[in-house]
C-alpha positions as a LaTeX table, in Angstrom:
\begin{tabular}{lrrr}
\hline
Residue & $x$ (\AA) & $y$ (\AA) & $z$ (\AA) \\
\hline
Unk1 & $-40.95$ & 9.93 & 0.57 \\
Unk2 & $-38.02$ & 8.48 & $-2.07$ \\
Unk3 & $-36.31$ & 10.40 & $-4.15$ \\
Unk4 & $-35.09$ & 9.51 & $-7.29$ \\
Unk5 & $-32.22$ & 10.53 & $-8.41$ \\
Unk6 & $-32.36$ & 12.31 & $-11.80$ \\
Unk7 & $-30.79$ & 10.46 & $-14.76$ \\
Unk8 & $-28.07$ & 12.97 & $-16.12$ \\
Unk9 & $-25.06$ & 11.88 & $-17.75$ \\
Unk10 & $-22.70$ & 12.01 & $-14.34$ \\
Unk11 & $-25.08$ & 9.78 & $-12.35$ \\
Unk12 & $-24.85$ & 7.44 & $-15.17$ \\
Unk13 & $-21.23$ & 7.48 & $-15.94$ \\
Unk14 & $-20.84$ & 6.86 & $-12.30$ \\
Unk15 & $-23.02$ & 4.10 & $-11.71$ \\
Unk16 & $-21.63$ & 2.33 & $-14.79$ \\
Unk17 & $-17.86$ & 2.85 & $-13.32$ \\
Unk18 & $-17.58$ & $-0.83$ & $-11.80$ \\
Unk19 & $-18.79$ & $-1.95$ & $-14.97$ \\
Unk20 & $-16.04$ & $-0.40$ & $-17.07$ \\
Unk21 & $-13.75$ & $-1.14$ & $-14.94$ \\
Unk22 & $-14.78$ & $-5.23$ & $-14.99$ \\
Unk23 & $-14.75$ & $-4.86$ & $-18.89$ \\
Unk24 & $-10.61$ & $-3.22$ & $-18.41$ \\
Unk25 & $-9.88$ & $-5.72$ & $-16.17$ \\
Unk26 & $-10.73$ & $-8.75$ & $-18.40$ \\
Unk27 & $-7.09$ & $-8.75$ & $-19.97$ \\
Unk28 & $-5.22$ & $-11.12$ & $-17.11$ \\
Unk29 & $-1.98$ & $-8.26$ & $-17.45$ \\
Unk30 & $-4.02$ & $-5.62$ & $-16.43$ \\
Unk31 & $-6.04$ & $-7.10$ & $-13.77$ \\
Unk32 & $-2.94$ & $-8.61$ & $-11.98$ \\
Unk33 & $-1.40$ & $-5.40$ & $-12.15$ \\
Unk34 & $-3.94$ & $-3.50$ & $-10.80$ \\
Unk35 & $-4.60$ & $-5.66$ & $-7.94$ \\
Unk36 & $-0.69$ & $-5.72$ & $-7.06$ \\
Unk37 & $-1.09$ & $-1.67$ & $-7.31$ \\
Unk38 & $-3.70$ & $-1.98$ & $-4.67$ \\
Unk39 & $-2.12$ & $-4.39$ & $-2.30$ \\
Unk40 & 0.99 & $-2.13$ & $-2.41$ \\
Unk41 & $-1.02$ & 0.82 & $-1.65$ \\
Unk42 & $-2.50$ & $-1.16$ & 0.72 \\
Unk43 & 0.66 & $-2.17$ & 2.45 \\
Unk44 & 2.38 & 1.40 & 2.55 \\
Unk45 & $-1.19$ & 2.53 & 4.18 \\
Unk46 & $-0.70$ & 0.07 & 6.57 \\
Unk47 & 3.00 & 0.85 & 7.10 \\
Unk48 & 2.36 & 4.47 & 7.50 \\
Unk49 & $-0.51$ & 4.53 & 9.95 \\
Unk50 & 1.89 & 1.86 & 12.29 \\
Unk51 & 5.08 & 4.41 & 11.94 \\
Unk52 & 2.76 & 7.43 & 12.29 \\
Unk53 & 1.05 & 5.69 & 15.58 \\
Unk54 & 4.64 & 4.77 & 16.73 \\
Unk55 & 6.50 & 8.08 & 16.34 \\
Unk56 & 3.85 & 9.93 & 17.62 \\
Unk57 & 2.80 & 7.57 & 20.87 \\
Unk58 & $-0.46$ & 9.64 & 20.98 \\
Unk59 & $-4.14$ & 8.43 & 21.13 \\
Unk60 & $-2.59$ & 4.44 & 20.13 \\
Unk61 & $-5.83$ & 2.95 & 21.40 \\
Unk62 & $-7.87$ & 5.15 & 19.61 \\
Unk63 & $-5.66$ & 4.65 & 16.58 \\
Unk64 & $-5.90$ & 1.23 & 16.85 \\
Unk65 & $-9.67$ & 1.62 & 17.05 \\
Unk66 & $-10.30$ & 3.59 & 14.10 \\
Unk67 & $-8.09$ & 0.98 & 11.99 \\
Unk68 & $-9.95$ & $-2.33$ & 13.44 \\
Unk69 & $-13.51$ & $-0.75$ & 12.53 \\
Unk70 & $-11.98$ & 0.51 & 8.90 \\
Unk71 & $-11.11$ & $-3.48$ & 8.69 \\
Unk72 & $-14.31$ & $-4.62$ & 9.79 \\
Unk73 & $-15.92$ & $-2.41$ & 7.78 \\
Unk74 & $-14.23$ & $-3.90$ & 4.69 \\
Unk75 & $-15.14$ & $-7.24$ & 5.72 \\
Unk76 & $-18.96$ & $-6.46$ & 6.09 \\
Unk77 & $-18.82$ & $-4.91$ & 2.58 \\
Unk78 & $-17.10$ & $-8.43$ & 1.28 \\
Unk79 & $-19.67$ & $-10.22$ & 3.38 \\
Unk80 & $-22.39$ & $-8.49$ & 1.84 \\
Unk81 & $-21.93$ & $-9.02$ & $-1.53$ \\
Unk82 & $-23.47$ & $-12.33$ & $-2.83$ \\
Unk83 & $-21.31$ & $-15.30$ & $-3.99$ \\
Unk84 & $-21.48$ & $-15.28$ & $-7.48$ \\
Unk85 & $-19.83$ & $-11.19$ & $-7.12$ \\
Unk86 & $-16.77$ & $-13.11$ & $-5.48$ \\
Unk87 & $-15.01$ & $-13.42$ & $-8.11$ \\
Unk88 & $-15.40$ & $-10.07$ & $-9.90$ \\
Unk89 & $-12.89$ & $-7.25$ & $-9.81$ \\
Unk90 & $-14.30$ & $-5.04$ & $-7.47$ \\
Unk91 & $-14.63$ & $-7.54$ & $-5.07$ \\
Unk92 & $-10.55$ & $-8.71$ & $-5.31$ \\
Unk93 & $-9.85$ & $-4.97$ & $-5.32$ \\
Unk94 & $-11.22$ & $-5.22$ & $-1.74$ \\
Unk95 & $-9.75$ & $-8.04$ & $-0.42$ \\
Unk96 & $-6.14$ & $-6.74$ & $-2.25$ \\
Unk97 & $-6.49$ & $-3.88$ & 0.13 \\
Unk98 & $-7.55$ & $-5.35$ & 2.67 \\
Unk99 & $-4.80$ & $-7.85$ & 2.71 \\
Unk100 & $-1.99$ & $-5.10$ & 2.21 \\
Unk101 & $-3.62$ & $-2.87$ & 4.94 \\
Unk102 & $-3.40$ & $-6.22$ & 7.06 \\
Unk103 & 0.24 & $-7.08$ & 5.78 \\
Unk104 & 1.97 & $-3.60$ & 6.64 \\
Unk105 & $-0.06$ & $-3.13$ & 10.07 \\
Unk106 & 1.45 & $-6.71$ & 11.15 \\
Unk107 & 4.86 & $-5.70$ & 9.87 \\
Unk108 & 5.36 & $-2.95$ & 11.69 \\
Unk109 & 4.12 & $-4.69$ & 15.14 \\
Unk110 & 6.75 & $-7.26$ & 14.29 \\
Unk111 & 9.18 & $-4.84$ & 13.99 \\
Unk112 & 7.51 & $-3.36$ & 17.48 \\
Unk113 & 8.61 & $-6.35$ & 19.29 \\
Unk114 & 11.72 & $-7.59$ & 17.46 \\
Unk115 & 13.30 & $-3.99$ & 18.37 \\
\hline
\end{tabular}
């Protein structure tokens, strides 16, 4: 039994989201902006859950846990798309984060062991 969805303006406006977004991102300014935006984001994510982990000292395994399958899970998305997507926006929106999520988690370990 599918189910279609039905075709009112939201479901359309959504689906057509990545879309509008490729056709922003075309100007070089904007996109390089944007992605820096996200790999900042990224990297105070990152930052936070290792200080929040680190203050607190409770459940670090599991902590540790949730981020490796959140990173995993990134990578199977980037994995699944097919190569000629690799170079849209979307797709270096995910890596930007992914990278910055990456990028603060390590800092904060190095700061971990230097201390």
């Amino acid at each position: 039994m599918d189910r279609k969805m039905q075709g009112t303006r939201l479901n359309q406006s959504i689906g057509q989201a990545l879309e509008r977004l490729e056709r922003w991102g075309v100007n070089p300014w904007r996109r390089y902006s944007l992605l820096s935006i996200i790999l900042l984001s990224g990297f105070f994510l990152g930052s936070s859950i290792g200080m929040i982990g680190g203050v607190l000292a409770l459940m670090d395994p599991v902590g540790a846990l949730v981020t490796v399958l959140f990173l995993e899970f990134m990578v199977r998305i980037r994995g699944n798309w097919s190569s000629s997507a690799r170079s849209n926006l979307p797709c270096q929106l995910l890596d930007s984060a992914r990278f910055g999520l990456l990028y603060g988690l390590l800092l904060e370990g190095s700061k971990l062991l230097g201390g």
